[in-house]
C-alpha positions in Angstrom: -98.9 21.5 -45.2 -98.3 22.9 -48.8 -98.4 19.9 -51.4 -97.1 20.1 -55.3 -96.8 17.3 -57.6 -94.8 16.6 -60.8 -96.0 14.1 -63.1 -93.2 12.5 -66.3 -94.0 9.6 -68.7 -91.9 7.0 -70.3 -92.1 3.8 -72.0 -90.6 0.6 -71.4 -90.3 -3.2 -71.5 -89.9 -5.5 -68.4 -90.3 -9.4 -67.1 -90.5 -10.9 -64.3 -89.5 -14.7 -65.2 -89.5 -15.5 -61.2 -93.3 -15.4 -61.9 -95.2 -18.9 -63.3 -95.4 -19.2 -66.9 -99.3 -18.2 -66.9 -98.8 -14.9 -65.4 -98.8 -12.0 -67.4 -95.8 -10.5 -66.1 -93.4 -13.8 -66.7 -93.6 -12.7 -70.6 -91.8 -9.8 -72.3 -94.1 -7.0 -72.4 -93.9 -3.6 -71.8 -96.1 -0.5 -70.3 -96.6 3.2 -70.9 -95.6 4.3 -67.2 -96.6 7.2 -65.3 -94.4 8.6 -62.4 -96.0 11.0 -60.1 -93.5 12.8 -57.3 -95.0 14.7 -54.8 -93.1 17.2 -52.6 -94.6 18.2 -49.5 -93.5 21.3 -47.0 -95.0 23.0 -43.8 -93.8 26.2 -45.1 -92.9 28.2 -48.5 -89.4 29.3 -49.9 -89.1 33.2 -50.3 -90.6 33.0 -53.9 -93.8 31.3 -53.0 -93.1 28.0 -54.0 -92.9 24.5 -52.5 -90.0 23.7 -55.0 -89.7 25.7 -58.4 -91.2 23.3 -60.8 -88.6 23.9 -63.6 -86.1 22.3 -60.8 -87.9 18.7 -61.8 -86.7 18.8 -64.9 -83.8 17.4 -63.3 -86.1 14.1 -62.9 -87.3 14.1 -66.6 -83.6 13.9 -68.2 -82.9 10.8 -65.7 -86.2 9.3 -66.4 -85.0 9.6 -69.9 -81.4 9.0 -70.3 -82.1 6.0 -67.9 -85.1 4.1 -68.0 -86.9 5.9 -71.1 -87.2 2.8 -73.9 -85.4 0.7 -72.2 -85.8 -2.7 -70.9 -85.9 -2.5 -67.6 -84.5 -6.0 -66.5 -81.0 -4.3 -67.4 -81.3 -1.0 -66.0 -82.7 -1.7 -62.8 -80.7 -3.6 -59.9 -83.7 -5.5 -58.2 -87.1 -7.0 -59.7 -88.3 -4.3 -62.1 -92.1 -4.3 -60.6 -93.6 -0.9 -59.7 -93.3 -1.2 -56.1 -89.2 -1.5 -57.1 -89.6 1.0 -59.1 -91.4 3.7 -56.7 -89.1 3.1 -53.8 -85.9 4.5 -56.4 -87.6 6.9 -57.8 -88.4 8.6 -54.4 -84.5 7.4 -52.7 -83.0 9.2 -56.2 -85.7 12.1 -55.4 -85.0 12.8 -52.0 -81.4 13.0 -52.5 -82.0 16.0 -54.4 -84.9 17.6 -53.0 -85.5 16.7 -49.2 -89.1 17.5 -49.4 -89.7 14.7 -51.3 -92.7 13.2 -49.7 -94.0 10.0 -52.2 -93.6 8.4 -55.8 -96.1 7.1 -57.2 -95.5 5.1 -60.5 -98.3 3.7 -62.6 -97.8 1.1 -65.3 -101.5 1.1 -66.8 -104.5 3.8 -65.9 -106.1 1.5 -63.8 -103.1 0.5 -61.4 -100.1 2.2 -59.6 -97.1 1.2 -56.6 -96.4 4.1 -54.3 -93.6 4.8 -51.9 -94.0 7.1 -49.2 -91.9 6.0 -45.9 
């Protein structure tokens, strides 16, 4: 199985006021987020490739003209938590490219939500 990966940053705000007062995430605050998309395939295209690399970019301008400082209470239709977050990156992914194989989104070094079904 061949594997590539794509990885696109982007800052924004979120809160998650369901959550009791002393919890973190129940205040305004924001992250520096990381999303990782990994396409996977038994075999290669005629050129060699997985999926051409520059045909991501596709992901980057959404990323951007989407969730890219934004807050992310008003862009997103469920609870903006990184789980949330992985699951429609990968649905808006696979739509495009069906060797979409997992998200992974990270919202500090030290912690990340992946969706792979």
């Amino acid at each position: 199985m061949y594997r590539i990966t794509k990885e696109f940053h982007f800052s924004a705000s979120h809160q998650l006021s369901y959550l009791p007062d002393d919890h973190q995430c129940a205040r305004l605050h924001g992250h520096n987020y990381v999303v990782v998309v990994e396409l996977a395939s038994a075999s290669l295209d005629p050129d060699g490739f997985v999926r051409d690399y520059g045909e991501l970019k596709l992901l980057k301008t959404y990323i951007d003209d989407t969730f890219d400082h934004r807050h992310l209470n008003d862009v997103m239709c469920e609870a903006s938590t990184g789980e949330n977050m992985a699951r429609h990156f990968y649905e808006w992914c696979v739509a495009r490219w069906p060797e979409t194989s997992a998200v992974k989104v990270s919202e500090t070094p030290k912690t990340w939500a992946e969706y792979r079904p």
